[in-house]
N, C-alpha and C positions, 0 to 999 in steps of 0.2 A: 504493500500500500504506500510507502513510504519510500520506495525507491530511487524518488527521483532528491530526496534531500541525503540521500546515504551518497549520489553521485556530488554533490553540490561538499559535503564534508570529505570526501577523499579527492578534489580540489583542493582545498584549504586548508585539510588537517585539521584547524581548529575554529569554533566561530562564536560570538555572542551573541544570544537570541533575544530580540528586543519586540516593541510593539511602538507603533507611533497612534498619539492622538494628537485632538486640537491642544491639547497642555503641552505636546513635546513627546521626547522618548521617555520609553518608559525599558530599561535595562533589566535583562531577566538573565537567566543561569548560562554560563560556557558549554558547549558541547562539543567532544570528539567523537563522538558514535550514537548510534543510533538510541542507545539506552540512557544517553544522558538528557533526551529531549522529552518532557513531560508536553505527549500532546494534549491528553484530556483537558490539562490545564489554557494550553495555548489556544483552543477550539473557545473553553469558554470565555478565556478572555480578546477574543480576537471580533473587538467591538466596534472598532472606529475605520482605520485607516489600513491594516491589513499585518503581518507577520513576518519580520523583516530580521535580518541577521547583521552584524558588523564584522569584517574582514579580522586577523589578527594583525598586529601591528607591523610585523616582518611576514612577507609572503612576497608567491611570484605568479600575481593572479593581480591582471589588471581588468577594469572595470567598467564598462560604457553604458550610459540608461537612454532611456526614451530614445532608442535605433529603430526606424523604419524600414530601413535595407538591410536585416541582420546577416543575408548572402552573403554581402559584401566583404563579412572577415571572413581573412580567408586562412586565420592561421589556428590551429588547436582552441578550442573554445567550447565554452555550453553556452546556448542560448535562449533565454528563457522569456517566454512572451507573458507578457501581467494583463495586458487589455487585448483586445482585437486589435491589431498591427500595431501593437506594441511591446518593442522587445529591450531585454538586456542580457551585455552579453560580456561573459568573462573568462577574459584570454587569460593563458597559460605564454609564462614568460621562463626566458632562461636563466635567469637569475631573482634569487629573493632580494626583497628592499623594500625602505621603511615607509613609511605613507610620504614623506615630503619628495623624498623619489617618485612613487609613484604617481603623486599629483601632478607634479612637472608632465611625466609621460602622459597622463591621461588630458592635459590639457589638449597635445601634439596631435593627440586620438583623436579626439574629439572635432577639432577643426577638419581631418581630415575625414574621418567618418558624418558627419555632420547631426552628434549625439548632443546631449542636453548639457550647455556649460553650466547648471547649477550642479550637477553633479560631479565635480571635477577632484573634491578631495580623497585621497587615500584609503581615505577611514567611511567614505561614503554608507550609510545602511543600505541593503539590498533585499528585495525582496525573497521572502522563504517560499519554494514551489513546494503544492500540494494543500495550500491554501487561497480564500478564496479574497480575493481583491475588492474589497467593500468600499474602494473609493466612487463605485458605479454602483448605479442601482441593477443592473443586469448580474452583479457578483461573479463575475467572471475569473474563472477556475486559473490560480499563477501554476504555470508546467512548462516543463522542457520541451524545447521542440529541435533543439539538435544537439547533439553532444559528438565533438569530433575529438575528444582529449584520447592519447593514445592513440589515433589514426596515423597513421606510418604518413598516408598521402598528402598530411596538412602539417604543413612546417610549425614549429615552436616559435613566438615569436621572439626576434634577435632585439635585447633592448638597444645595443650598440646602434642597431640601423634604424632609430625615430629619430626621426631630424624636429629640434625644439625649437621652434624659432621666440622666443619670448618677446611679446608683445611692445613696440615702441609706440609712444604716442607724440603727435606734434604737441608744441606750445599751445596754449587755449587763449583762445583772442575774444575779449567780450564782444565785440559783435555779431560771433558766433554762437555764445551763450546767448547771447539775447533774442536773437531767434535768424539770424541768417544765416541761410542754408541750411539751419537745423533740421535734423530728422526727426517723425513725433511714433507712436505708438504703432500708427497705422503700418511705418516701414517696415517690423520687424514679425507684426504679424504672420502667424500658418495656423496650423490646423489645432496647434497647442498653446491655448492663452498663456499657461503657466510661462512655459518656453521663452513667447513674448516677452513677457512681464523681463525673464530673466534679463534678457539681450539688450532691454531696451533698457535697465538697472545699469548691466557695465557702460553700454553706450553713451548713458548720462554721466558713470563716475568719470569716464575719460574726457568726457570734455568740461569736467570742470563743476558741475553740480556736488548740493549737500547733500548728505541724509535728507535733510528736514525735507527738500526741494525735489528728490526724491521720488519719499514718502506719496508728497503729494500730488504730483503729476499721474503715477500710476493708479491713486485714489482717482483721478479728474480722465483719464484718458482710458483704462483698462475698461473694455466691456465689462458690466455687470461685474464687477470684483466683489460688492460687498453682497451679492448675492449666490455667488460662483465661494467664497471664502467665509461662506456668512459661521459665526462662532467663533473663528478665528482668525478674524483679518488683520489683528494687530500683529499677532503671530507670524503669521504668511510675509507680512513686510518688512516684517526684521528678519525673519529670515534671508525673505530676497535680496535686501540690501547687501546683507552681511555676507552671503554667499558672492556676491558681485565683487563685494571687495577683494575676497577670496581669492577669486578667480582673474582678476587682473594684477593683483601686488605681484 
């Protein structure tokens, strides 16, 4: 029954089993094997947002979320879909290292694969397959849908050969901040408001915007945010923020 998270721990070796709600994580017991995960527990408490694991601090398992083309890696990987064409996917790397490594790399990923930059830290929470995704109302069942780890014909991937390019940004000219040429909401916009929200968070730190400034642009420009985040919008925006800055230091 439980087979696809016995594949997900002989990835990893080892994992923290957590749960996210509107309050935050909520951090639950270590597991190496199949016996150290109390499901009956995890079923009943799996109330909000869904059943999620955090990586150990040294591992050699990088990590991509909200992939639409998860084909597209093409090297050792599981990949696990959470909604209808929505996948994550975590590659198997030739060397272990520590989450500030790995963030760097998963940045590189991510540009090139074109995955979700809020997700970009080391330590990211991932979701646990064989539970069921209660961010939708349809509850849609989180499972594997390819597992190539040990496949002879899909290469490991080489960390040596990501090419990083770290982010430079011009000078900020207030006549840019003030609104010429600027880009608004609508530019960054697809199919995933979240996503938005993120893109258009680093977009503003780089050219120069506050927190505060922010905050409220995404409150004034996000469709429906406070009805899309209703219980926890305050939450949702410090997050996003916080993850933006993240993601471009």
């Amino acid at each position: 029954m439980y087979e696809e998270i016995h594949q997900i721990l002989s990835l990893y070796k080892s994992i923290q089993l957590c749960l996210i709600n509107e309050k935050g994580r909520i951090i639950l017991n270590s597991a190496n094997r199949l016996e150290d995960i109390d499901f009956n527990r995890l079923i009943r408490r799996n109330l909000n947002n869904g059943v999620y694991f955090i990586p150990p601090a040294a591992t050699n398992v990088l990590f991509l979320d909200d992939l639409t083309k998860p084909d597209k890696i093409p090297c050792q990987s599981i990949i696990i879909e959470t909604s209808p064409k929505k996948f994550q996917a975590h590659i198997l790397t030739d060397i272990i290292m520590p989450p500030e490594q790995r963030t760097k790399l998963q940045r590189a990923l991510i540009r090139q694969f074109h995955a979700d930059i809020g997700a970009a830290s080391g330590m990211q929470p991932r979701r646990l397959p064989c539970f069921r995704n209660k961010k939708y109302k349809e509850l849609p069942l989180v499972q594997i849908v390819k597992n190539t780890i040990l496949n002879p014909i899909a290469p490991i991937l080489d960390v040596a050969a990501i090419k990083i390019n770290e982010p430079t940004f011009k000078k900020v000219y207030s006549n840019f901040k003030s609104g010429k040429n600027r880009k608004n909401w609508n530019d960054f916009c697809g199919s995933d408001y979240s996503s938005a929200d993120m893109r258009y968070a680093c977009y503003l730190l780089r050219i120069g915007f506050t927190d505060e400034e922010i905050w409220a642009k995404l409150q004034i420009e996000s469709p429906e945010i406070s009805e899309r985040k209703s219980g926890h919008l305050e939450d949702y925006l410090k997050r996003t923020i916080r993850k933006a800055h993240s993601f471009i230091a």
